[in-house]
C-alpha positions in Angstrom: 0.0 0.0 0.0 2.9 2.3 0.8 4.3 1.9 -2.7 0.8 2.2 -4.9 0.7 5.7 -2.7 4.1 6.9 -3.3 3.3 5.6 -6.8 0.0 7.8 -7.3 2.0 11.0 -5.1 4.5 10.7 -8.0 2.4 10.5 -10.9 0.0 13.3 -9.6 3.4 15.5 -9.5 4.3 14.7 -13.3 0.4 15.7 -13.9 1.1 18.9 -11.7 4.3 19.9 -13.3 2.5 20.0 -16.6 -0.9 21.9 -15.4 1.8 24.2 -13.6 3.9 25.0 -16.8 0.7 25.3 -18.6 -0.4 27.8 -16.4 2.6 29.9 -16.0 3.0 30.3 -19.7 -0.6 31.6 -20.0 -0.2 33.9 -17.0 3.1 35.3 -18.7 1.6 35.8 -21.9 -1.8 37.5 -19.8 0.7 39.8 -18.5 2.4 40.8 -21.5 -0.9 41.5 -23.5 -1.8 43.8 -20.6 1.1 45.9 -20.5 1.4 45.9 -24.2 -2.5 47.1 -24.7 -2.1 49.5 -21.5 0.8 51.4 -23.4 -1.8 51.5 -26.5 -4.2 54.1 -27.4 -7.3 52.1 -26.2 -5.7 49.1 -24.9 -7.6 46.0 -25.2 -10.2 44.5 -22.9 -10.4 41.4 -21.1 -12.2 39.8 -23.0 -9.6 40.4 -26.1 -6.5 39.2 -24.1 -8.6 36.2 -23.8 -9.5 35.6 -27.3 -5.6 36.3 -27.9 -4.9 33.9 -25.7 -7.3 31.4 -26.8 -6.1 31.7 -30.3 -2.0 31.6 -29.1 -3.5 27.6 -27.6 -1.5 25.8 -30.1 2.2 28.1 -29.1 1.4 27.6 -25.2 0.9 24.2 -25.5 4.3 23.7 -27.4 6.5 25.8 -25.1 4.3 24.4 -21.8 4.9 21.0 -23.1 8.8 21.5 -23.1 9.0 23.3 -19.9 7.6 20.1 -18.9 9.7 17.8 -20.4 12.6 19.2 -19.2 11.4 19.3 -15.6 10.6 15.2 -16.1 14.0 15.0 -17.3 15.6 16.4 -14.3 13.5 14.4 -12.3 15.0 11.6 -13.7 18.9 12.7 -13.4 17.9 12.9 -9.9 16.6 9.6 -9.5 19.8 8.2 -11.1 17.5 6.8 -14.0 16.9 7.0 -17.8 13.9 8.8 -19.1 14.3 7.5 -22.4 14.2 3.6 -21.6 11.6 4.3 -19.4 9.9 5.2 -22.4 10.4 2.4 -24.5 11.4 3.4 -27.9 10.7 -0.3 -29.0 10.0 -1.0 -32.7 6.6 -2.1 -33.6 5.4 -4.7 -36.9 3.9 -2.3 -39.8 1.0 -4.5 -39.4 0.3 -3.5 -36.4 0.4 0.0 -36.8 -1.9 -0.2 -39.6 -4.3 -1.9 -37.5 -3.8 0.8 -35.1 -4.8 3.0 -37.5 -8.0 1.5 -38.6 -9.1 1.1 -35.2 -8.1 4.9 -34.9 -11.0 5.5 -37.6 -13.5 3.3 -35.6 -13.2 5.2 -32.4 -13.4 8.2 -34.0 -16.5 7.8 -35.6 -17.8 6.1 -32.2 -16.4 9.2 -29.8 -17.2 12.2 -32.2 -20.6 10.7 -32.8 -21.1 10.7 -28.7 -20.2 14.0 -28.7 -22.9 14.9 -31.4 -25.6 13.2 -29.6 -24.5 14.3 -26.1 -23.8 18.2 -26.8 -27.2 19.3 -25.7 -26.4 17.6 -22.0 -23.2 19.2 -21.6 -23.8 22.9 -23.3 -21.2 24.0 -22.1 -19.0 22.0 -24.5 -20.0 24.5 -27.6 -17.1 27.0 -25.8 -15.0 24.1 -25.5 -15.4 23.5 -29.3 -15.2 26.7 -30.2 -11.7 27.3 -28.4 -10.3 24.8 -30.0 -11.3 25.6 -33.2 -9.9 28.7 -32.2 -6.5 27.6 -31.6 -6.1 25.7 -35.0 -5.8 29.2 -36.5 -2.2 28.3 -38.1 -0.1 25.8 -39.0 1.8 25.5 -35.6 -1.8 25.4 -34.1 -3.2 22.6 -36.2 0.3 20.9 -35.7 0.1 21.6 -31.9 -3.4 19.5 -32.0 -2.4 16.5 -34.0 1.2 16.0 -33.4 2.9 17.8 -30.7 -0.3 17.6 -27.8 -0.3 14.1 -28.6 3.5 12.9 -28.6 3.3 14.6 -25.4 0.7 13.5 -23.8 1.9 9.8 -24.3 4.5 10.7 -23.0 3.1 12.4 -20.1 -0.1 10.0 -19.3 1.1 6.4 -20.4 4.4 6.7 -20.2 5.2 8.4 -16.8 2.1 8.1 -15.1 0.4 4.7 -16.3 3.7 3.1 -16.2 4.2 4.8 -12.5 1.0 3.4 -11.5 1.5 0.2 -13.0 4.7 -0.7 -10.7 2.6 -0.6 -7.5 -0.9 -1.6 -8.4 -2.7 -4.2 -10.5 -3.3 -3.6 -14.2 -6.8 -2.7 -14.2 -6.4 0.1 -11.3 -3.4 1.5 -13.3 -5.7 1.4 -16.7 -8.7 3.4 -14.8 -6.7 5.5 -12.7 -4.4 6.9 -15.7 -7.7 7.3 -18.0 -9.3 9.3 -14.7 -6.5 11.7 -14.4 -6.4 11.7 -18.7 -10.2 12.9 -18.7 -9.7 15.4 -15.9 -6.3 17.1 -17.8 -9.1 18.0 -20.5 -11.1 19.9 -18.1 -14.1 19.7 -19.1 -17.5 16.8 -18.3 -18.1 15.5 -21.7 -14.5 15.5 -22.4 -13.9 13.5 -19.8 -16.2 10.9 -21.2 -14.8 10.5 -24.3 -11.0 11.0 -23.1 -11.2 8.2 -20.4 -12.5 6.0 -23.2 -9.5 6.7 -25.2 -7.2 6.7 -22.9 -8.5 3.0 -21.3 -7.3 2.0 -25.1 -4.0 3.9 -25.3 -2.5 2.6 -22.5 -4.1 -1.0 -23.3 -1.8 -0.7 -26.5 1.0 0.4 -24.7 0.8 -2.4 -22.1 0.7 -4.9 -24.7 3.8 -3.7 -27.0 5.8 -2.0 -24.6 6.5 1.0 -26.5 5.0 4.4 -26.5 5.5 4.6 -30.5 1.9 2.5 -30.4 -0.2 4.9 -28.3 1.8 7.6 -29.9 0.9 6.9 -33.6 -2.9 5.8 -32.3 -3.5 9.2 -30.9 -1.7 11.2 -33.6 -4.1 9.2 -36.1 -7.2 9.8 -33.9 -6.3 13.9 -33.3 -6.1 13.9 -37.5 -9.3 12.0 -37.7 -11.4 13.8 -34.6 -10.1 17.2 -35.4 -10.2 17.5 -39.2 -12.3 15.0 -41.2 -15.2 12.9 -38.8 -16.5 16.2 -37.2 -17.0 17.4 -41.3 -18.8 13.7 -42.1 -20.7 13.8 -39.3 -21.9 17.2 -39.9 -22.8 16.8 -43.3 -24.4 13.2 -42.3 -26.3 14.0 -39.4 -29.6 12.0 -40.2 -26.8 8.9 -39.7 -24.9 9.6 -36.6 -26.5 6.8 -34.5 -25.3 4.3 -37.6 -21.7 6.0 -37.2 -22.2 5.1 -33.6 -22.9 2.1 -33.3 -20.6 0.7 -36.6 -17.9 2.6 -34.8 -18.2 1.2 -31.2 -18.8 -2.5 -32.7 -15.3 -1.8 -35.3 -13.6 -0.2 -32.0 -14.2 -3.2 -29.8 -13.5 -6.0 -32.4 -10.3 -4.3 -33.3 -8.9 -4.0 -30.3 -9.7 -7.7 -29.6 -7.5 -8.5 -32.8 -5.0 -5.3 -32.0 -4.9 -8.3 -28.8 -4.3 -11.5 -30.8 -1.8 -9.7 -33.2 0.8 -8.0 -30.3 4.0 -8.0 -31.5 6.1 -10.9 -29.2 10.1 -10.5 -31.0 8.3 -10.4 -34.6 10.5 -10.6 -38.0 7.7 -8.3 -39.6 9.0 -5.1 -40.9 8.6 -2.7 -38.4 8.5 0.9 -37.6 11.8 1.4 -36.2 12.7 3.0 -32.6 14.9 5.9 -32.3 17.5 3.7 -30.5 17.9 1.8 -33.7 17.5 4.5 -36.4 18.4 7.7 -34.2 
């Protein structure tokens, strides 16, 4: 018990590190605005500095994300220990990533389709959507969304803290308790829903492969899809969400069954190399 709570003390810190970082950038920036607009004719209101803000998501998240990183990495100088290998930069079969990847378009359709029907429950979620449509306003924002926010946050959720938690406790508490904290670093109630869901898969992935290259390239594929093309079919498609729903969840849960039977265990398949063996 001693060790599942030091465990959980120490993953709560990597979470805190991040939401800390996160937060200082913003505040800096908040501060910058103001005394920028206060030497202006004018000035801007509060409400502006926010939009500005909003809209700046994408940089925040980048320079956040490697405050962050370099604090894990200290942590980990201190502790006399790797932070790569922890990782696991292992290779994984092409095969398998493909899979990945079709069962990438299956949740997708299942999640975003959720979110469709569940919207008018959770109104508050419009702002949410709106924000972060907000913050794909550039290149480096759209980029932020499906690459860099998601490379991170393996990093971050399955490979620090799932990984943490999974030293101390038995596999299902580590699953739930990673996918809890996941869903409440997106801060908002339907998010949560649809973020534990994916997370519960992520780090499923992860356990079986042992490398973070697998959640990595499943949640780059699903930012891609949930981001840029399902929302557009589903709008233009409404009259058959329930049909995207339901296809999706059934597709979701019979690929991961096979994403199961198919783990890679030493295979000869080509593979998508790690960085130790191509870096």
């Amino acid at each position: 018990m001693k060790n599942f709570f030091k465990s959980l003390l120490l993953s709560l810190t990597y979470f805190a590190i991040y939401f800390a970082s996160q937060f200082l950038v913003i505040i800096i920036a908040s501060i910058y605005l103001a005394i920028n607009s206060a030497l202006q004719l004018g000035g801007l209101s509060q409400n502006n500095i926010e939009k500005i803000i909003m809209s700046q998501m994408g940089i925040i998240l980048i320079i956040s994300s490697a405050i962050s990183l370099l604090m894990y990495i200290l942590i980990f100088k201190i502790r006399d220990k790797s932070f790569m290998k922890n990782l696991s930069f292992k290779k994984i079969p092409v095969k398998y990533a493909l899979f990945l990847s079709l069962f990438s378009i299956c949740i997708s359709l299942f999640t975003i389709s959720l979110v469709n029907i569940l919207t008018p429950v959770f109104p508050d979620y419009s702002k949410v959507s709106q924000d972060m449509v907000a913050g794909m306003n550039s290149i480096l924002g759209i980029l932020a969304v499906v690459l860099f926010a998601p490379i991170f946050e393996e990093i971050l959720f399955r490979g620090l803290i799932f990984k943490e938690l999974y030293k101390s406790s038995p596999l299902w508490l580590a699953l739930i308790l990673q996918a809890i904290i996941f869903g409440v670093a997106h801060g908002n109630k339907l998010q949560f829903i649809y973020t534990f869901i994916l997370g519960l898969a992520l780090a499923l992935t992860y356990h079986w492969t042992k490398s973070i290259i697998t959640p990595i390239i499943l949640h780059c594929t699903y930012n891609i899809l949930g981001t840029l093309l399902v929302p557009l079919l589903v709008y233009y498609t409404q009259n058959l969400i329930y049909v995207y729903m339901i296809l999706g969840g059934i597709g979701s849960i019979i690929l991961m069954m096979h994403l199961y039977k198919i783990r890679p265990n030493n295979s000869s398949e080509p593979s998508i190399s790690s960085i130790n063996n191509e870096g």
